[in-house]
Backbone as ProteinMPNN parsed JSONL, in Angstrom:
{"seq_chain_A": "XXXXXXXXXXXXXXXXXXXXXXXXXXXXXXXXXXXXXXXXXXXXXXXXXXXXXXXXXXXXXXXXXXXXXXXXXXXXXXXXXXXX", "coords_chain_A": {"N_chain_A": [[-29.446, -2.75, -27.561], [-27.782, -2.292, -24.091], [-29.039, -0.416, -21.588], [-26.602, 1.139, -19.477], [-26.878, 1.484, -15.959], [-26.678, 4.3, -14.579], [-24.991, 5.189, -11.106], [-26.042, 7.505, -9.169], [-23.863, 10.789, -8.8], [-23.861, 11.511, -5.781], [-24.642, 9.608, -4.467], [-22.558, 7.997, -4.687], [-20.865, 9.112, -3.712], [-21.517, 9.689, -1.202], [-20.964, 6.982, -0.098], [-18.688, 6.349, -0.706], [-17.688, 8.232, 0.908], [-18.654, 6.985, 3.341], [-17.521, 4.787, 3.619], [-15.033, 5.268, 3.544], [-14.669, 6.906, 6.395], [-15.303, 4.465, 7.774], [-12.784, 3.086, 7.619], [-10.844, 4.607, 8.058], [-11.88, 4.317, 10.946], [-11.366, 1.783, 11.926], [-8.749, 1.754, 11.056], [-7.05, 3.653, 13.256], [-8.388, 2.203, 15.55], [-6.429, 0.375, 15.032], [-4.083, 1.517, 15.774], [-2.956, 2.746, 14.171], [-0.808, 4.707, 11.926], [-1.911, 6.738, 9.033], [0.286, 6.706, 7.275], [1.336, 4.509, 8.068], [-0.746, 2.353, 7.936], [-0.807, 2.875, 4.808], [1.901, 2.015, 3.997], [1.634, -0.657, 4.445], [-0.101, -1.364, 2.875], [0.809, -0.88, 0.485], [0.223, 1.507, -0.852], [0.158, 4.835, -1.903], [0.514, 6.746, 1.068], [-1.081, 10.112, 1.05], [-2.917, 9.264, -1.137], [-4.434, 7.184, 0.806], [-5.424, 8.801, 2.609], [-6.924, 10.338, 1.133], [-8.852, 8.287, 0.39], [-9.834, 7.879, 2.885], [-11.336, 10.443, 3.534], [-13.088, 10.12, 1.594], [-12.953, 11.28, -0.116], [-11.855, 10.391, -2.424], [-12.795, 7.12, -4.455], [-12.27, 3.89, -4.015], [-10.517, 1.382, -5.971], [-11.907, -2.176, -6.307], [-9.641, -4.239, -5.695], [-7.826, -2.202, -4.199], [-9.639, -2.068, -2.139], [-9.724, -3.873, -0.569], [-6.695, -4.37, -0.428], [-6.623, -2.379, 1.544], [-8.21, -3.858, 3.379], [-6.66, -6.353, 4.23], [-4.609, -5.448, 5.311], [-5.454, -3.988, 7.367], [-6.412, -6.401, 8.504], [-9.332, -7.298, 8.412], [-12.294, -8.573, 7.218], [-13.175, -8.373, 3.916], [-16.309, -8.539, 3.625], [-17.677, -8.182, 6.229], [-16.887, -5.563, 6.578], [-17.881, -4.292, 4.737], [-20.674, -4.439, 4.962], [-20.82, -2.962, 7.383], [-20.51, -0.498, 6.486], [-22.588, -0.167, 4.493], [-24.548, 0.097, 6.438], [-24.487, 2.726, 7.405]], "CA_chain_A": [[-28.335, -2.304, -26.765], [-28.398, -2.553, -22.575], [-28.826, 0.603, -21.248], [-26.544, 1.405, -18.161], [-27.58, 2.418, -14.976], [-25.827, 5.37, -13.215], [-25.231, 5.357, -9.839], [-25.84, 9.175, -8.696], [-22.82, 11.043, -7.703], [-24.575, 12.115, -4.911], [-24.468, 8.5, -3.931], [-20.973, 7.676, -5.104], [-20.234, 10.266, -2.957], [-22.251, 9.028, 0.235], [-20.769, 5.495, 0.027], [-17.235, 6.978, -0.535], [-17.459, 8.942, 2.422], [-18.936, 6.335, 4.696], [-16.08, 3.534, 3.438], [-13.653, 6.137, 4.68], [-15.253, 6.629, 7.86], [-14.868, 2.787, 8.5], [-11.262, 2.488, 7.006], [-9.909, 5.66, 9.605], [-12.26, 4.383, 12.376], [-10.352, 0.816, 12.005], [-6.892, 2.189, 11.392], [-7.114, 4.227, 14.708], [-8.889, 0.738, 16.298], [-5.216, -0.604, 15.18], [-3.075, 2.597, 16.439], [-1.782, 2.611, 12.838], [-0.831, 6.101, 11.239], [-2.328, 6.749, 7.737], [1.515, 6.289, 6.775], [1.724, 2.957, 8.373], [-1.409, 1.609, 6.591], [-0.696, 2.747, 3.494], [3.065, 1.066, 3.368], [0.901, -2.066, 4.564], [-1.235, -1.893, 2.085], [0.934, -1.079, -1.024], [-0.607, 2.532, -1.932], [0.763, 6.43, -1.446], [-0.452, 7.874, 2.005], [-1.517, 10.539, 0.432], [-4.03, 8.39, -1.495], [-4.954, 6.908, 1.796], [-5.956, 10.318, 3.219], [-8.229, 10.791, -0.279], [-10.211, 7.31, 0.791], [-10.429, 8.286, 4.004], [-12.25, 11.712, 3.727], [-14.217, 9.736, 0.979], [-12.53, 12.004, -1.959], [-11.516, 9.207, -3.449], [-13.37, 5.679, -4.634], [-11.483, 3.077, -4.272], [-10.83, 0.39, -6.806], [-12.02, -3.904, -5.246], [-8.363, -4.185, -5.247], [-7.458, -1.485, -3.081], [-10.003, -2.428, -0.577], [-8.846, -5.871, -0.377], [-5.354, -4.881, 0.222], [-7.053, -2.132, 2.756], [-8.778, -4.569, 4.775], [-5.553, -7.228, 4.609], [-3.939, -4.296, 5.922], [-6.387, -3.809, 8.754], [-6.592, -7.505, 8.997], [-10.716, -7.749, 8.194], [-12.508, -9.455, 6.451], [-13.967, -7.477, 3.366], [-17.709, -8.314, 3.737], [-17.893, -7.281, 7.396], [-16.511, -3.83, 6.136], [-18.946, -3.41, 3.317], [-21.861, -4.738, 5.876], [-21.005, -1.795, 8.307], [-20.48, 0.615, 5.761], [-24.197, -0.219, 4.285], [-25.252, 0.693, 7.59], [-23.804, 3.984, 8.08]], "C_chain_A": [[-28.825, -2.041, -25.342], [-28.083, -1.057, -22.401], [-27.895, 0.771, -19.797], [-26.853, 2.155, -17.191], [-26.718, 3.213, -14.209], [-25.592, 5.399, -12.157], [-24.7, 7.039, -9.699], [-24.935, 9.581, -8.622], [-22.765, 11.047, -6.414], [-24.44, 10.599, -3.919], [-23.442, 7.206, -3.827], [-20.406, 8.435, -4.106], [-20.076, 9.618, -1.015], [-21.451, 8.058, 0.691], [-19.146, 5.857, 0.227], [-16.749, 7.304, 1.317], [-17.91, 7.713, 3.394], [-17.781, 4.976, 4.764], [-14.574, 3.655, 3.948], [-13.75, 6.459, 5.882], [-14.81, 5.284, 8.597], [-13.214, 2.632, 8.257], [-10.663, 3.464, 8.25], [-10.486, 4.621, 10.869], [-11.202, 2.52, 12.634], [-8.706, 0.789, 12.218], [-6.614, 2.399, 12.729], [-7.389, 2.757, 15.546], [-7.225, 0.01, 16.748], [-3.809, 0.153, 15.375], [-2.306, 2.585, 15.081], [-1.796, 4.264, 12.612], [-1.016, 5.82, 9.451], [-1.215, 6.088, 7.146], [1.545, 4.759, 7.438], [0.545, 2.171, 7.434], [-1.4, 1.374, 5.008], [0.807, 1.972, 3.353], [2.237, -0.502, 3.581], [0.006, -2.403, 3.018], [-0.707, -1.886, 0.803], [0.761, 0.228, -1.561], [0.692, 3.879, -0.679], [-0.261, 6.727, -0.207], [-1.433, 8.905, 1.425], [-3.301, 10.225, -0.554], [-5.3, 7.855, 0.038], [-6.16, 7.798, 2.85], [-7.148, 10.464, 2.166], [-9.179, 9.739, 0.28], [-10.316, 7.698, 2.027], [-11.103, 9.328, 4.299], [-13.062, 11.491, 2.574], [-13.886, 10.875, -0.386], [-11.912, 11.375, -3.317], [-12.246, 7.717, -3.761], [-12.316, 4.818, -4.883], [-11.81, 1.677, -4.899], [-11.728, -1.25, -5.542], [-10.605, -3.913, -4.714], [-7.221, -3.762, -4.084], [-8.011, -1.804, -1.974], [-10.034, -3.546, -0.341], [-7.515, -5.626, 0.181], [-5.241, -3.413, 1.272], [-7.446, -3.427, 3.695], [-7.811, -5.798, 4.341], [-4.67, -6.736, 5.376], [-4.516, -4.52, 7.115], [-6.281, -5.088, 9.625], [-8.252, -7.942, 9.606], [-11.226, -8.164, 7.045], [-13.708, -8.195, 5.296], [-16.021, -7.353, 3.354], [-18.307, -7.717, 4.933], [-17.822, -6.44, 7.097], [-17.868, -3.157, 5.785], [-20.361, -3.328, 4.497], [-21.854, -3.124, 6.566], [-20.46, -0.436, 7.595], [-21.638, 0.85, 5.241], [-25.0, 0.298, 5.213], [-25.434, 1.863, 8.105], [-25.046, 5.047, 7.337]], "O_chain_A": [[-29.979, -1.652, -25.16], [-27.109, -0.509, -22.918], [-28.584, 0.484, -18.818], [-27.103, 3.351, -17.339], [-26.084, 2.772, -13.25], [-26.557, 6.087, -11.823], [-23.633, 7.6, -9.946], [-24.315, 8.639, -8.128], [-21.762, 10.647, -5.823], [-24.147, 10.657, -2.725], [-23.441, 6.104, -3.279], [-19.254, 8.172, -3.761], [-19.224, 9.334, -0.173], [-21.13, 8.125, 1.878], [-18.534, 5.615, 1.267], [-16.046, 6.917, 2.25], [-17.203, 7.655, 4.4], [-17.369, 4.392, 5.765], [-13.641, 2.977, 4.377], [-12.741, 6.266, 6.561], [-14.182, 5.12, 9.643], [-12.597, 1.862, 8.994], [-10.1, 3.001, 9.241], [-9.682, 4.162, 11.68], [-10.442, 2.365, 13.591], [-7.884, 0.249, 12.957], [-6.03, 1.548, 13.4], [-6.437, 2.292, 16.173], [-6.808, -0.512, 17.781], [-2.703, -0.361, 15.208], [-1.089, 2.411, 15.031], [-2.688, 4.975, 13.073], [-0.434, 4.965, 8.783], [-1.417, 5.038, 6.536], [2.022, 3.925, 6.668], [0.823, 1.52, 6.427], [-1.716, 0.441, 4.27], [0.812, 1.195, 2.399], [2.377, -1.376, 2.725], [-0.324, -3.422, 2.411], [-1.253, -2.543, -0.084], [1.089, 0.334, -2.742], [1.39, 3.88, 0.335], [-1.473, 6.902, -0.331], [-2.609, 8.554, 1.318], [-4.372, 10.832, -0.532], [-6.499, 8.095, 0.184], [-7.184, 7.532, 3.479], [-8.286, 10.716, 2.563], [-10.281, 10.139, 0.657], [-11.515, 7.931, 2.176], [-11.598, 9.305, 5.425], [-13.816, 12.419, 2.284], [-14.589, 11.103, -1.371], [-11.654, 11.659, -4.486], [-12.044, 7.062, -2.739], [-11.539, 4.952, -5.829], [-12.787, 0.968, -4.656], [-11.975, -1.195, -4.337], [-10.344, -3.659, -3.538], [-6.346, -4.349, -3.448], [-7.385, -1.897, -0.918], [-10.852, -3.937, 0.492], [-7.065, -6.351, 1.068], [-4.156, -3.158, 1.794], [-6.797, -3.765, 4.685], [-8.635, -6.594, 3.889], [-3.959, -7.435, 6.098], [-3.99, -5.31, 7.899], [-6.136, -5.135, 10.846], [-8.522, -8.557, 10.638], [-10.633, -8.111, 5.968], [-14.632, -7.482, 5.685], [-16.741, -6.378, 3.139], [-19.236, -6.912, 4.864], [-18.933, -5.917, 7.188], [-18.558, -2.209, 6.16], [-20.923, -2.269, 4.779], [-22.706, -2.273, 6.312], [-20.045, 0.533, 8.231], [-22.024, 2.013, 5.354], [-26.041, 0.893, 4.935], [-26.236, 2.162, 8.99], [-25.016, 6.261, 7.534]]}, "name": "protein", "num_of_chains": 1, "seq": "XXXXXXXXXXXXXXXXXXXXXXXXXXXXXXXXXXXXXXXXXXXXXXXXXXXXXXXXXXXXXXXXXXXXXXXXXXXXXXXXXXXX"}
C-alpha cells in the first residue's frame, strides 16, 4: 500500500495566502471589486474574500474560472505565486 505524502498545513497555508495575494493584486490591476470578480467568475463574493486572505484553498476549477475572470493565463499565476 502507497503511503501518502502530506503537504504541511503550515504550507497549505503559505501557498493559500500567497495565491490570494496574486488574485487581489490582479483584481485591483483590473479595477474590479471582489463582487465584480466573483459574478465573473461564477462563485459567492464572500468566497472570493476567503481566497483572497488565503483562508480558503481553492479547488483547479475555481482557479481556472479565477484567472478567465482576470483574463490570465493559469501558469503565469502559479509561476508568480511560487515566487512569492
Amino acid at each position: 500500500m502507497e503511503s501518502k505524502m502530506a503537504i504541511p498545513k503550515v504550507v497549505k497555508q503559505s501557498i493559500a495566502t500567497a495565491l490570494g495575494h496574486e488574485i487581489r493584486r490582479r483584481r485591483k490591476d483590473h479595477g474590479l471589486l471582489q463582487s465584480d470578480l466573483a459574478e465573473q467568475a461564477g462563485l459567492h463574493e464572500t468566497y472570493v474574500s476567503r481566497v483572497e486572505r488565503g483562508k480558503s484553498v481553492p479547488s483547479l476549477d475555481v482557479v481556472f474560472a479565477l484567472c478567465d475572470a482576470l483574463e490570465v493565463e493559469v501558469g503565469p499565476l502559479m509561476t508568480k505565486v511560487k515566487r512569492l
